[in-house]
N, C-alpha and C positions, 0 to 999 in steps of 0.2 A: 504494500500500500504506500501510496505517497505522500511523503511530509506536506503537510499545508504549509504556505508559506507565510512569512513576516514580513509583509510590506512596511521599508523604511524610509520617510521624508525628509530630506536633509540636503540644504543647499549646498554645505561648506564640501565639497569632493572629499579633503581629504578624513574629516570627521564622519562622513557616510562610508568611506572605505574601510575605517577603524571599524566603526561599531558593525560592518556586515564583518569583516572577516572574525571578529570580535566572537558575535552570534552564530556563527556558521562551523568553529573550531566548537563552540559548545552543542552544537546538531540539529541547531536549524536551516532553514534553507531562507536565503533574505533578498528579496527583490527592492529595490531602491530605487528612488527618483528624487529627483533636485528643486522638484517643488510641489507644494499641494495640485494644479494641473492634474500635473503626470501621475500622482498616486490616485486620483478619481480615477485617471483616463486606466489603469491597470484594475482599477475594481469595475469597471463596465466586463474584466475578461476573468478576475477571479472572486469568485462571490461569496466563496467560504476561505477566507485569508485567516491562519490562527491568531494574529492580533497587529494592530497598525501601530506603527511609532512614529511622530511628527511633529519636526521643530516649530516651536513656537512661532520663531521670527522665519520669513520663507519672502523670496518674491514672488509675484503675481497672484500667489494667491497664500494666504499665512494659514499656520497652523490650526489658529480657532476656527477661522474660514471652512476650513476643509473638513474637520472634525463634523460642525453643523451641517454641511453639507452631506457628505459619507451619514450620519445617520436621518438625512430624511430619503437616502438612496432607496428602492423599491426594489426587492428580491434579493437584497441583502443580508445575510445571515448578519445576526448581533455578534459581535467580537470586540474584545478590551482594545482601547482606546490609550495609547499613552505618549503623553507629551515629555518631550526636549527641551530643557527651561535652561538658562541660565540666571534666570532672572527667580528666586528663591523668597515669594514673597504674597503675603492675602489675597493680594489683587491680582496678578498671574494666575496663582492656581482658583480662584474664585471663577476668573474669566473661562480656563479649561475645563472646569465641572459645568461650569452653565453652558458650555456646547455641547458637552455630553462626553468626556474623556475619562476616564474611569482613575489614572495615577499620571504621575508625572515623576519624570527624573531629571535630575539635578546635573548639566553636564560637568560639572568638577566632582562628581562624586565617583569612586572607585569605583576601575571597568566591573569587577568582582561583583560590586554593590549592583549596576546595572542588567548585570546578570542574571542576578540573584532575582530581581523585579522581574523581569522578562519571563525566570520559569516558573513564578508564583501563578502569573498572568494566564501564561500558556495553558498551565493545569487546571487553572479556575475558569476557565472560559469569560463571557457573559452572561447573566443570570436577572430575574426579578431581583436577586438579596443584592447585587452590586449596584443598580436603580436605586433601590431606596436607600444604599450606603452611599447614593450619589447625594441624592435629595438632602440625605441627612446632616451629611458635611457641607454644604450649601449653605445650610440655615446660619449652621454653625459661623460660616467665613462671613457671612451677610450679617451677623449679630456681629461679629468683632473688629468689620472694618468702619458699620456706623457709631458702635463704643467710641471707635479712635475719631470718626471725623466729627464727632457731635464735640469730643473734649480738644479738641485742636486745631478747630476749624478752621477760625480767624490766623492762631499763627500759622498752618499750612498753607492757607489762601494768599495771606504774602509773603511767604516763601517762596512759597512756587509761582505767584506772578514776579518776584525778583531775580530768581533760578534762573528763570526761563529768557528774561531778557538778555540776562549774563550768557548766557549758553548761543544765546542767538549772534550776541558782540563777538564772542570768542571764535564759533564758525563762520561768521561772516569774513574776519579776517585770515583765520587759517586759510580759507579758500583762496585768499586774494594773495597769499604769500605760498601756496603748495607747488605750485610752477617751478618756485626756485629750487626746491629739493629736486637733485639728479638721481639716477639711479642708485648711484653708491649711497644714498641715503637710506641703510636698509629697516626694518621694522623697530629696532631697540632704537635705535636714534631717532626715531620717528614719535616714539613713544615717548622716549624722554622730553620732546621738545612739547608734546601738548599738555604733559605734565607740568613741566617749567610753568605753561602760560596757566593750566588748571588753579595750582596752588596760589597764583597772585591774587585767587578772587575768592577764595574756600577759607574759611576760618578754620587755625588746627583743629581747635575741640570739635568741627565740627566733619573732621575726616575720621573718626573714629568710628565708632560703633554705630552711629545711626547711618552710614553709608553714603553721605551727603557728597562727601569728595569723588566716589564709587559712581554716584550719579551722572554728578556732573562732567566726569571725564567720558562714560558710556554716550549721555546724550551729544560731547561734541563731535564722538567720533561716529555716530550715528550719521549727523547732521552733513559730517565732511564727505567721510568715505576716507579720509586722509590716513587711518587703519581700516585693516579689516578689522570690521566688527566680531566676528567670528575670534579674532584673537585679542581681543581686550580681556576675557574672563582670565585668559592662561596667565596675562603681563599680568593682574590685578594678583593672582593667587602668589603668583613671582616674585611680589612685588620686593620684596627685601633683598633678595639675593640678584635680580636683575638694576638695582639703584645705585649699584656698588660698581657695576660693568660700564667701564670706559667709556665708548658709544651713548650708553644712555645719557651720563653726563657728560660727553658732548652737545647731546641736543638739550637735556637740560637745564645747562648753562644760553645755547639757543635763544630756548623757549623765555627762558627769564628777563634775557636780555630786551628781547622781543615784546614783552609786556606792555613797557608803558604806550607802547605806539597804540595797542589795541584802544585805550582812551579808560581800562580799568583803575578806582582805586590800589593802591599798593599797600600790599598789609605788612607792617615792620616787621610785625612778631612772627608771622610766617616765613618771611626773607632769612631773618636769624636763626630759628629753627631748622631750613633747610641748606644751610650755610655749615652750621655746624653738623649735619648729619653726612653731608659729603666730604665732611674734614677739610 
């Protein structure tokens, strides 16, 4: 009899290579496609696939897109639904449940770990109990993100109308300055320089734990394209041991220098901070 297969969605080539040859050494068989499109256009040909996996972020058509779509499909066998996040947070996975995706994984968490999801999934099928464990987790995330915006409304609201203008100063001019980087300008240099410019507008306390600096550097490279998005997570998880690498500060230094042209305040206490951490 033949393995059903695991339809995988995933833009980044070389992240869709990983996780099939990943899944395929553990003894599934994994058909892939590079965006939601293409994994519809393969369930019009396989209609009992044993479970779909699909990145959140995707062009032409996104994860949650395709998720909603795949289940108002008609002759489609019910199968676990699981999303590719990077993004580890209420509103992500609230967003995934309300299309109908059963779990999510976390791409920085161990191949091992994603493994392990994949043959819970496999064996448990889709089911009524996993519907109402959908439902149920739902209420849950919906009760806990209006907790937060009912007690934090006002300062989120300008925060993130301030965030948001900062984030738009910063890409507007990386845009207007990315020409000048050459080829030899390769990915850690690149990162350091939007660092450089990131930190002159982030308060420290405020790159800690609440991920504000995490943010802010995600949405400018969002916005640019000046990184691959796809490899912001790795630099982020890196962060310590890639800050210390020549090339980053290289562009680091760059990036800083670069600053006041963009028209941002300059924060002392962050200049000294990262002054003394690159010695």
């Amino acid at each position: 009899m033949s393995v059903r297969p695991i339809i995988l969605a995933e833009d980044n080539d070389k992240l869709r290579r990983m996780y099939s040859d990943m899944l395929e050494a553990s003894g599934f068989k994994v058909m892939g496609a590079s965006d939601g499109e293409k994994a519809v256009g393969l369930l019009h040909k396989i209609v009992n696939p044993q479970l779909i996996i699909l990145d959140v972020m995707m062009p032409r058509m996104d994860g949650i897109e395709t998720c909603a779509r795949v289940r108002k499909m008609q002759g489609l066998r019910l199968c676990p639904i699981l999303f590719l996040t990077a993004l580890d947070n209420p509103e992500t996975i609230l967003e995934c449940l309300r299309a109908g995706g059963d779990d999510y994984l976390v791409k920085t968490a161990p191949l091992t770990e994603v493994v392990e999801r994949v043959q819970f999934w496999a064996r448990r099928g889709s089911t009524e109990e996993s519907a109402e464990r959908r439902q149920k987790a739902i209420r849950e995330l919906e009760s806990l993100t209006a907790e937060v915006a009912t007690g934090n409304s006002v300062m989120v609201a300008e925060e993130t109308c301030g965030d948001q203008a900062t984030v738009n100063q910063l890409a507007d001019f990386i845009s207007s300055v990315a020409a000048s980087f050459g080829g030899e300008d390769q990915l850690i240099y690149r990162f350091g320089y939007v660092v450089g410019l990131v930190t002159s507008c982030v308060e420290p306390e405020s790159s800690g734990s609440d991920g504000r600096f995490n943010r802010f550097l995600r949405n400018v490279v969002y916005k640019t394209g000046f990184i691959d998005r796809k490899e912001v997570d790795a630099l982020l998880d890196n962060y310590e041991r890639i800050v210390n690498q020549a090339r980053f500060q290289e562009g680091w230094i760059r990036g800083r220098s670069d600053a006041p042209k963009v028209g941002l305040p300059q924060l002392n206490r962050l200049n000294a901070r990262f002054a003394e951490e690159l010695g």
